[in-house]
C-alpha positions in Angstrom: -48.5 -4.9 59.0 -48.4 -8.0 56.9 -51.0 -6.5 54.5 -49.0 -3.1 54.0 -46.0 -5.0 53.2 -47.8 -7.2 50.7 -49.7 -4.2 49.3 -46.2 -2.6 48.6 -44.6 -5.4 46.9 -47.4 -5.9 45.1 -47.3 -2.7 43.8 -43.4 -2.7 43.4 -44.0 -5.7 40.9 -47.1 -4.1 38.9 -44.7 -0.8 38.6 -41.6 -3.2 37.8 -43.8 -5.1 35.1 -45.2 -2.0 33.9 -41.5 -0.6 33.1 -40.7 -3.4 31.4 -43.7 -3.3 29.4 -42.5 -0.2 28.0 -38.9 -0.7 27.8 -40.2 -4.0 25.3 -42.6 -1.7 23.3 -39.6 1.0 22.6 -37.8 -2.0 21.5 -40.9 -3.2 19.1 -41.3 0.4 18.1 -37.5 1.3 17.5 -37.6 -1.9 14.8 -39.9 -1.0 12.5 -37.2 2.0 10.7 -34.0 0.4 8.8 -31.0 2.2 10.8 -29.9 3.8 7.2 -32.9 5.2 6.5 -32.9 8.8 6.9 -35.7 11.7 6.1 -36.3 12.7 2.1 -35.3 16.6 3.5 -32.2 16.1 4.8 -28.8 14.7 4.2 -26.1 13.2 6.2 -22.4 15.6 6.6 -19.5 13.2 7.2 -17.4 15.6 10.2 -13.8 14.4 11.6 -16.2 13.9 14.7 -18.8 11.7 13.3 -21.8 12.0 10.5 -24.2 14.7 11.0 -27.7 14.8 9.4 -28.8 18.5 8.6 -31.4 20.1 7.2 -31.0 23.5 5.0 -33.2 25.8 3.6 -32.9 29.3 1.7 -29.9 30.4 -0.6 -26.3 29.0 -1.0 -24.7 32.1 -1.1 -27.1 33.6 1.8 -25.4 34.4 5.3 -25.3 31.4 6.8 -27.3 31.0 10.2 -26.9 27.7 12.0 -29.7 26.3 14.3 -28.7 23.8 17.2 -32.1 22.1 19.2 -32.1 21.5 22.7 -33.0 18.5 25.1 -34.4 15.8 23.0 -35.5 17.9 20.1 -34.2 17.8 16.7 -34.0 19.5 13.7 -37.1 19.7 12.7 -38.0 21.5 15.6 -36.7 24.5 13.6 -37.9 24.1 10.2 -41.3 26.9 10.5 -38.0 29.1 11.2 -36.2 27.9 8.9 -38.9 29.0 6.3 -38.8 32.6 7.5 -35.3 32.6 8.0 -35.0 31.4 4.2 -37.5 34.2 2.9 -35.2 36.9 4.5 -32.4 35.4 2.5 -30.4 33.7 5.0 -29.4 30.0 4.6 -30.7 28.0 7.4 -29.0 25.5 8.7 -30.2 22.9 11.4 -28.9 19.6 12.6 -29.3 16.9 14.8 -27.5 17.3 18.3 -26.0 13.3 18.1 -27.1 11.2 19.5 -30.5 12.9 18.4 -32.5 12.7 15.7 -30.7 11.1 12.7 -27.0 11.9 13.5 -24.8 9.0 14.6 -24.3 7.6 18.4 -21.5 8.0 20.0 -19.7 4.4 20.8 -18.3 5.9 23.7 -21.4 7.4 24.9 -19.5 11.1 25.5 -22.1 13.7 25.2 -20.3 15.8 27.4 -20.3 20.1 27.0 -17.0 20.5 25.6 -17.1 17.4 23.3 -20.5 18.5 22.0 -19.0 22.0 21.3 -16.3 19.9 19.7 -18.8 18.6 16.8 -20.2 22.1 16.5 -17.1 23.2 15.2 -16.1 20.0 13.1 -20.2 20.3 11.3 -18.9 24.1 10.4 -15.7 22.8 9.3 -17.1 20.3 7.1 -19.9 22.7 5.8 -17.2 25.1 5.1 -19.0 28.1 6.6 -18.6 30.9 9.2 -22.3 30.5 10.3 -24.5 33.1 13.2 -25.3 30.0 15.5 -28.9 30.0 16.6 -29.0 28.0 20.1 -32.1 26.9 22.2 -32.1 25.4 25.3 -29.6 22.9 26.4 -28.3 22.9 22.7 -27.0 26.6 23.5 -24.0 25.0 26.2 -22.7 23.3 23.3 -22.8 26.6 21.4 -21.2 28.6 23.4 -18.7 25.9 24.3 -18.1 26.2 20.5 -17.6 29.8 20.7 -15.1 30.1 23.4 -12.7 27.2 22.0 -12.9 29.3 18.5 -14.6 31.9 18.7 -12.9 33.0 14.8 -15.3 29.9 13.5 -18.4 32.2 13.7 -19.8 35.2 12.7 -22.1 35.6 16.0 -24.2 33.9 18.6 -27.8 34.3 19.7 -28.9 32.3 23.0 -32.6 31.2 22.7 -33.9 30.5 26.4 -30.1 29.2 27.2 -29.8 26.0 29.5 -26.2 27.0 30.8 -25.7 26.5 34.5 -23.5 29.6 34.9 -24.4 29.8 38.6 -25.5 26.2 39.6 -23.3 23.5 41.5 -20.7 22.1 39.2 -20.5 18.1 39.2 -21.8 15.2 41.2 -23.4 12.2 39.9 -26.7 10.9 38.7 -29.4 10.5 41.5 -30.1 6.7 42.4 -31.7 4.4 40.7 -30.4 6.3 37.6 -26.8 5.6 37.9 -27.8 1.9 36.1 -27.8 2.0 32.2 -30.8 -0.6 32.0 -32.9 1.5 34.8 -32.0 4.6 33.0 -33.3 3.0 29.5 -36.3 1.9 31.2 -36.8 5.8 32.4 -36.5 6.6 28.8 -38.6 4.1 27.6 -41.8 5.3 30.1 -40.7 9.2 28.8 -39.2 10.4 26.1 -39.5 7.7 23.6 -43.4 6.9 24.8 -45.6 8.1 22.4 -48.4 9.0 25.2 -46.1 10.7 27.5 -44.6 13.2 24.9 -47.3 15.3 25.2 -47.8 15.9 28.9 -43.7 15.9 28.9 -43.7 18.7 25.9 -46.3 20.7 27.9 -44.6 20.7 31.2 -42.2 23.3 29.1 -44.8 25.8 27.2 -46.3 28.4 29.0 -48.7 28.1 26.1 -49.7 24.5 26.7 -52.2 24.7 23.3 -49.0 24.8 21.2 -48.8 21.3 21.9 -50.3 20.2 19.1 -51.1 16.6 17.2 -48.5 18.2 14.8 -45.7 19.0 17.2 -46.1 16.1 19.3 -46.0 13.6 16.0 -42.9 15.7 14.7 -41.1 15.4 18.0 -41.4 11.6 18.0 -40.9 10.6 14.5 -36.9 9.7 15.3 -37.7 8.2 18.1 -38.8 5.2 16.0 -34.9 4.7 14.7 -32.9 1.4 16.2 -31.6 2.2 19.5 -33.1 5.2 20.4 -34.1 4.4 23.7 -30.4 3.3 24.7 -28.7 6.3 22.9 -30.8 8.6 24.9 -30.2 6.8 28.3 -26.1 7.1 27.7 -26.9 11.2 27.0 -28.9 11.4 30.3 -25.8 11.7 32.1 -25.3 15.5 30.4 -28.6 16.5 31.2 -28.8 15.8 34.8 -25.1 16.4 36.0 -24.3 20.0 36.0 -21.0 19.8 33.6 -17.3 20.0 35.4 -14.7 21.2 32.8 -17.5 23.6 31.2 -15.7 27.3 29.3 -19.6 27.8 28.9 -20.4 27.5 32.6 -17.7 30.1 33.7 -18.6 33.8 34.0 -15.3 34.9 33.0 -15.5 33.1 29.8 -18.7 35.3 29.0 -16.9 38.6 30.0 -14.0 37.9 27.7 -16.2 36.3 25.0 -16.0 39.5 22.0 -18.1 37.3 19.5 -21.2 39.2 18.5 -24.1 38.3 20.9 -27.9 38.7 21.8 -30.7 36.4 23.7 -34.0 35.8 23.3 -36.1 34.7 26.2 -39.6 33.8 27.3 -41.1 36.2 30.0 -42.9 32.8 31.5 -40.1 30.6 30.9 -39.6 28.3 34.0 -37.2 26.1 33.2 -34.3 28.8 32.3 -36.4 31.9 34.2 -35.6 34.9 33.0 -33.1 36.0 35.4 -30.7 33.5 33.7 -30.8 35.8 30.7 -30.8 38.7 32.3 -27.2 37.6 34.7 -26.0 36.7 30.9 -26.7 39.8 29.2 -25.5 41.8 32.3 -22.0 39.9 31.8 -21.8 40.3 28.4 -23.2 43.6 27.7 -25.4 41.8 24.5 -28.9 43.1 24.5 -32.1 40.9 25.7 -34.8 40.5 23.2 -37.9 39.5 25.8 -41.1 38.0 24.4 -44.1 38.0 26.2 -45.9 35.5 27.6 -44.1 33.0 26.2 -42.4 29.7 28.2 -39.1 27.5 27.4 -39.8 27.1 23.9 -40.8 30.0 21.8 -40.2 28.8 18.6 -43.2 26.4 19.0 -45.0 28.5 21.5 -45.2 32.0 19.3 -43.5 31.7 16.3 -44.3 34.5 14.4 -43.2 36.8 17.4 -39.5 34.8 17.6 -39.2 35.0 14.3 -39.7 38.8 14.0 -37.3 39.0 16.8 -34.3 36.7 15.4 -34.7 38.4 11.9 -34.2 41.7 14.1 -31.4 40.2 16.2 -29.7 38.7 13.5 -30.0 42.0 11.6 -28.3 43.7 14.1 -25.5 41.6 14.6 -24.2 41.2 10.5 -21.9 44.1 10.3 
């Protein structure tokens, strides 16, 4: 008995040492970027809600079309649709989810649903357009949030693989040991800002696990070199693993009364959102279901060329 228990806190401390191995390396990595610096293709928008960095491609005077990321993507994510968006003549319009990417961190940490929808709406304000919003993922609950506090701001909305917890529990708080800010940055630290675990992590979404690419993976983690990434993303964690509360997004009544042009596009193999979460949507809201086939969570990395034949097509149908 003696030997099991030594065993175990031996291998307590190796784990304990091992996250805190990591947790100093994010820090060593997450130095080497001056805060201002930002990437040559983008700019920063200054919104009544904070500074927003965005990337655009394709015509000013093209119908605008603005792309929202999910999880712990960013802009960039979108830019091979951003190219065949532009050649259609649409301008394209991504940005960085805060506190993703290059957009700023909140002080007060509040990455909630509705204040998320909140900046939507301020980054359309400040861009001064009526965009269709493009929304993968988890980024699509800040969409729609968007579009039922005003839905007048936009010209339509299409749901890529949606993350929107219409029938899931509502609440509750963050399973232990992740209710601690510093165990929550060391999670972090050992995931999403590790270089070697982005790949198995990004693959644990794609149906198509070759997508995963040297490429992707590098584009994925290139912000996650800027100061203070690893503590930004542990205050957001909080959003991702509590169902949101005061949600529009998450009610279905706010889908059956939402009159904003709609359509969604989902994977056939998605198991993150299954299917059956676009189908309840589209059976709410009467918008048609664009499925692609054998495709996972992430279809604009996993097939590109067939999501982008079937946005053009859905955003075709929705401009008047």
């Amino acid at each position: 008995m003696r030997y099991v228990i030594g065993l175990v806190v031996i291998l307590t401390l190796l784990a304990g040492i091992s996250l805190l191995g990591l947790r100093l390396a994010a820090i060593l990595r997450e130095i080497a970027i001056l805060p201002d610096r930002i990437p040559a293709e983008g700019r920063i928008v200054e919104t009544t809600l904070g500074p927003i960095y965005v990337e655009e491609l394709g015509p000013d005077d093209g119908t605008p079309v603005l792309l929202i990321h999910g999880s712990v993507g960013w802009s960039r994510m979108w830019r091979p649709t951003q190219v065949a968006l532009a050649a259609e003549g649409y301008r394209a319009i991504a940005f960085d989810m805060p506190p993703m990417g290059y957009s700023f961190r909140d002080p007060a940490a509040d990455y909630s649903r509705p204040t998320q929808g909140r900046r939507v709406l301020a980054l359309v304000e400040a861009l001064e357009v009526k965009p269709i919003v493009v929304a993968h993922s988890f980024g699509a609950g800040a969409a729609a949030e968007a579009a039922m506090l005003d839905p007048a701001a936009f010209a339509g909305l299409v749901v890529v693989s949606g993350a929107i917890g219409l029938d899931g529990p509502k609440g509750g708080s963050l399973p232990w040991p992740l209710g601690n800010p510093f165990m929550r940055e060391l999670a972090v630290s050992a995931s999403v800002t590790n270089p070697y675990a982005m790949g198995p992590l990004l693959r644990l979404f794609l149906y198509r696990k070759e997508s995963a690419t040297p490429d992707v993976i590098d584009m994925l983690l290139e912000p996650t070199r800027r100061p203070g990434t690893t503590a930004a993303v542990a205050d957001w964690l909080p959003s991702l693993l509590v169902p949101p509360e005061a949600a529009l997004s998450t009610q279905p009544t706010s889908w059956e009364g939402l009159t904003l042009p709609l359509a969604f596009l989902w994977g056939d193999q998605d198991s993150t959102t299954p299917l059956a979460q676009g189908e309840r949507l589209a059976s709410l809201t009467g918008a048609p279901l664009s499925i692609l086939t054998e495709v996972g969570h992430i279809p604009q990395i996993e097939a590109p060329a067939a999501f982008q034949a079937a946005l053009v097509a859905a955003l075709a149908d929705l401009i008047p």
